[in-house]
N, C-alpha and C positions, 0 to 999 in steps of 0.2 A: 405578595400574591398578585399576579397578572389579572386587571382583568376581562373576564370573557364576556365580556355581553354581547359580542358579535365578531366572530372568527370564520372562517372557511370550515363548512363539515364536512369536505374531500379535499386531500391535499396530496398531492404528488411530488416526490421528492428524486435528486436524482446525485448519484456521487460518481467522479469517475475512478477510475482503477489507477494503479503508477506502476511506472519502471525502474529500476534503483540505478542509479549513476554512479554511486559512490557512501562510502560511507559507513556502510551497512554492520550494525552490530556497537558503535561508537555512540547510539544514540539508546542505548539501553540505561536504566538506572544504573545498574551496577556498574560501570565504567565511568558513563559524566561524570557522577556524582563525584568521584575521587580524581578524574583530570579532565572534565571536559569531551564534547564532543563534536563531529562534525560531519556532516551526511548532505548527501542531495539527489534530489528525484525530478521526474518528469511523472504530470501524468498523463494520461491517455483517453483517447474518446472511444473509450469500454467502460462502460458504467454500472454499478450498481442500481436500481430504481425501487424504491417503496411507494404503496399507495396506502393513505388510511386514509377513514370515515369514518365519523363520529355520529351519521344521519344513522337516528333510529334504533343505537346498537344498546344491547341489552347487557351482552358478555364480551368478554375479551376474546375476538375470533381472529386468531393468527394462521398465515401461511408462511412459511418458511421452508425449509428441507421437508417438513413436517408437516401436521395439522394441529393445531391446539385450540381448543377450548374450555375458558374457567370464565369463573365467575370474579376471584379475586387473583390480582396478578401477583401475588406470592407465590401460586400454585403455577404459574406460568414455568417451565421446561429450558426454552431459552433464557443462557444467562445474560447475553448483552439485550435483551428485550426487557427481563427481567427486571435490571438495573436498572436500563434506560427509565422503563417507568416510576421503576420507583425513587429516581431519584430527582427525576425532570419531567414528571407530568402529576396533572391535577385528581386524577380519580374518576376520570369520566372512562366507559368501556368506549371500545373502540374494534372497531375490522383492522387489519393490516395484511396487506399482500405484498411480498418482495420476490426479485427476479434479479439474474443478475445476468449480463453478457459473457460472462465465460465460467465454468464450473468453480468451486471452492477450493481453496486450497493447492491452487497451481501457480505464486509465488507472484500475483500480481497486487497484492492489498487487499482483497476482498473482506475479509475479516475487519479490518479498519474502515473499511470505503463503507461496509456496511452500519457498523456500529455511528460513523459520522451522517451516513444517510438518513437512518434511523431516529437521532437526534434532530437533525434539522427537520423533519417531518410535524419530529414534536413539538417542538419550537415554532412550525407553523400554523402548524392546529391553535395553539395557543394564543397566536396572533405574537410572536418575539420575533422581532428581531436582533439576529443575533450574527456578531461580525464573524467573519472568516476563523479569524484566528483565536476569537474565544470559542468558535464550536469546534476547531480544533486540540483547545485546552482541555475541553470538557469532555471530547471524547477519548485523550488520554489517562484523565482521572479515572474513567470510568473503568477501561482498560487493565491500567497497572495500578491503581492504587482501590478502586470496588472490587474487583476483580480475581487482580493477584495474576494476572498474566505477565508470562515470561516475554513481553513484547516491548517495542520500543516507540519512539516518537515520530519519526519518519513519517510516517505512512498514513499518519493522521491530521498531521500538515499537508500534504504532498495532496489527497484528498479532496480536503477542506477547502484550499487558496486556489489551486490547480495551476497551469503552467508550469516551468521550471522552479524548482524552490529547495534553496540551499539553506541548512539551519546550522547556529552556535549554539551548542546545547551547555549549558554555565552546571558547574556544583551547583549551586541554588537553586534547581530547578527550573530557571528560566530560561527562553528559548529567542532567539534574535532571530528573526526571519530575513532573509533578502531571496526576493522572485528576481528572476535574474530575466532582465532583457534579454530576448532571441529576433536576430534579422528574420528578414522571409526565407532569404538564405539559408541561414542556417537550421532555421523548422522544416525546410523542403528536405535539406539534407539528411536533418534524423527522420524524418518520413521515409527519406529513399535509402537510406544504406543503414539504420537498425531496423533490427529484423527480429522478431519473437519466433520462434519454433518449440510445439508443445511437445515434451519427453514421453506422454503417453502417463507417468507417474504422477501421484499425487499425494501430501504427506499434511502434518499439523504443523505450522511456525513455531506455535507456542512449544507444542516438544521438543520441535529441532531445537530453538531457543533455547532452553531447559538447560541441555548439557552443558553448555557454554556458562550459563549464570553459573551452573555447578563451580567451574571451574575459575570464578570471580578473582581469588587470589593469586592465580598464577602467574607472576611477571613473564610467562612467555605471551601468554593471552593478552596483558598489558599491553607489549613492545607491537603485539601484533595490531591491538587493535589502534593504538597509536600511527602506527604507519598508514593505517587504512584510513584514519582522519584526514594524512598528510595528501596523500592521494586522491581522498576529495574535493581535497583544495584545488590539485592541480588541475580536476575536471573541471571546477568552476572558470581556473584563466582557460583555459582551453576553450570551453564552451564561449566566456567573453570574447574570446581572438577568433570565433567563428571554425575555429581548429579541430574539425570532427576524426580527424585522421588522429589526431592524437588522445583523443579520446578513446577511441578502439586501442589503442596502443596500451594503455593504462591499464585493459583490461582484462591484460596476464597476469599482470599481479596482482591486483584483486583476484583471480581465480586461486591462484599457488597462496595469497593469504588464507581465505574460508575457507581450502580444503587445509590449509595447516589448524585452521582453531575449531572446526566443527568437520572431523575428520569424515564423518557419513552424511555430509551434505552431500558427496559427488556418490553417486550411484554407477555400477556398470555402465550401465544404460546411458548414462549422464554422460561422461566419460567420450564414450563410443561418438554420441553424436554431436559434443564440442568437434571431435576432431577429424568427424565429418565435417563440420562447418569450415574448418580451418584449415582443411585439404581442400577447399571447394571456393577462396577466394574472399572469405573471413580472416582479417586481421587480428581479433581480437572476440573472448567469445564467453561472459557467463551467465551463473544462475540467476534468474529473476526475483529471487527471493529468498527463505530460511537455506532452502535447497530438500534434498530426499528427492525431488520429483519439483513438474510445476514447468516452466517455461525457460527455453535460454534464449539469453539477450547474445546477439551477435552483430558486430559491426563489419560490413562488408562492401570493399569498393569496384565487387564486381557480384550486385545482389543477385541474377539472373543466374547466375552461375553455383550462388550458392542457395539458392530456393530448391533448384533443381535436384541439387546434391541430397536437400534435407526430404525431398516429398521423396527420391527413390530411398531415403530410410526411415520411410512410413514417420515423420515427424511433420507436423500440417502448420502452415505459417498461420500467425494468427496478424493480420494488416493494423495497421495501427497511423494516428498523427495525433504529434501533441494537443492535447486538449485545454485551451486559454482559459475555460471555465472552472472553478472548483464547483464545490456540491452547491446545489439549487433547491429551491421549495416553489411552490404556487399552486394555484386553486387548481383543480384536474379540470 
């Protein structure tokens, strides 16, 4: 047991969101476990933020989507709150307020940036320090194995460490990190030619997810998701040769993979406005996440041309540059 004899009673915490570069779906239990995985993200200075206070509180008063109020956090509604405390805090009541920079469930992280947010919160209420990459551990346990979400590992790294961060995901559950060095150059350049635009749609990961683990034993789902390993690889020499063009390039077949293994990730809607991007000066053009809805990643070497394309089809950029920090804590 930690102890408290003197900790911070307001603590502001802060996570940012990610972009998926590759990988996506490889980094599920149900695949590493049987061959291994391979994923990599960026994340972004779009943040998740919690605030808690321990001054004075009598009950557990949460703000989230919600409002909640108990006494004992069994009866708490949220389940990553729920967990959280019961698995990583001491029993003291608490206020907690979160906000997030872009709505839920539009394929940026926010479900993981939140739950990692959340935790490191607690952690510094408690006065822990706690390294990057075990509050990344911790808030995958919490995740897939408290939980029983249909989620993967990505996203809780990507998070947690921030910058670029390419992972080996082992059968054994262990995970090899490598943050990948980016020039100025090449940060300027995914600043100015990836480009987010919101589908207006918005869906659950974990369901999207869902189908997919259904389909855990299919060797087409295998071969698929094995090549989409293979192709994260390539993102990472690319990304080290400063090679953003061909990074975009990669980024057709990662689309023609996800709509092969989770066939109602592309939406009409989805659909329509990929190829608006890609009539508009987009080389390469996908989903930011499970899919259903949520934001498309598009790489363009003529972004003026293709901003313009997405706002006359009512799809609103959402600006973005890598973010060198992962999640933060400290006194408000």
């Amino acid at each position: 047991m930690l102890d408290h004899a003197r900790v911070d009673q307001v603590v502001v915490a802060h996570a940012p969101l990610r972009i998926p570069l590759g990988g996506g779906g490889t980094d599920l239990p149900f695949h590493y476990r049987e061959h291994g995985g391979f994923a990599v993200s960026a994340a972004i200075d779009r943040h998740v933020h919690v605030l808690l206070s321990t001054a004075f509180a009598r009950r557990y008063r949460l703000k989230h989507l919600e409002w909640e109020e108990v006494e004992d956090p069994r009866e708490i509604r949220h389940p990553i709150l729920r967990a959280a405390i019961g698995h990583h805090w001491d029993g003291r009541p608490f206020e907690l307020a979160s906000v997030g920079d872009v709505p839920p469930g539009t394929g940026l992280g926010s479900s993981s940036a939140y739950t990692v947010c959340v935790l490191r919160a607690l952690a510094a209420a408690c006065g822990e320090e706690l390294p990057a990459e075990e509050l990344a551990a911790r808030a995958c346990r919490l995740e897939i194995d408290h939980l029983d979400q249909s989620v993967g590992k990505r996203d809780q790294y990507a998070t947690a460490l921030g910058g670029v961060t390419a992972l080996t995901l082992a059968p054994d559950d262990s995970v090899e990190v490598n943050q990948l060095w980016m020039s100025e150059q090449t940060l300027a350049g995914m600043r100015d030619n990836l480009l987010l635009f919101f589908t207006g749609e918005r869906r659950s990961a974990s369901g999207m997810l869902a189908s997919l683990v259904e389909r855990s034993g299919d060797p087409a789902v295998t071969r698929n998701l094995n090549r989409t390993a293979e192709i994260a690889r390539e993102v990472v020499s690319a990304l080290d040769a400063g090679d953003l063009p061909a990074v975009g390039a990669l980024m057709d077949e990662q689309w023609a993979l996800k709509r092969e293994r989770v066939p109602d990730s592309v939406t009409e809607r989805i659909a329509e406005l990929r190829n608006v991007a890609l009539g508009a000066g987009a080389t390469g053009a996908v989903l930011a996440g499970a899919g259903g809805g949520g934001f498309l990643l598009a790489y363009s070497e003529d972004p003026e041309a293709t901003r313009a394309a997405m706002t006359k089809a009512d799809a609103p950029e959402l600006p973005f540059a890598i973010e060198q920090r992962g999640s933060t804590a400290g006194p408000a």
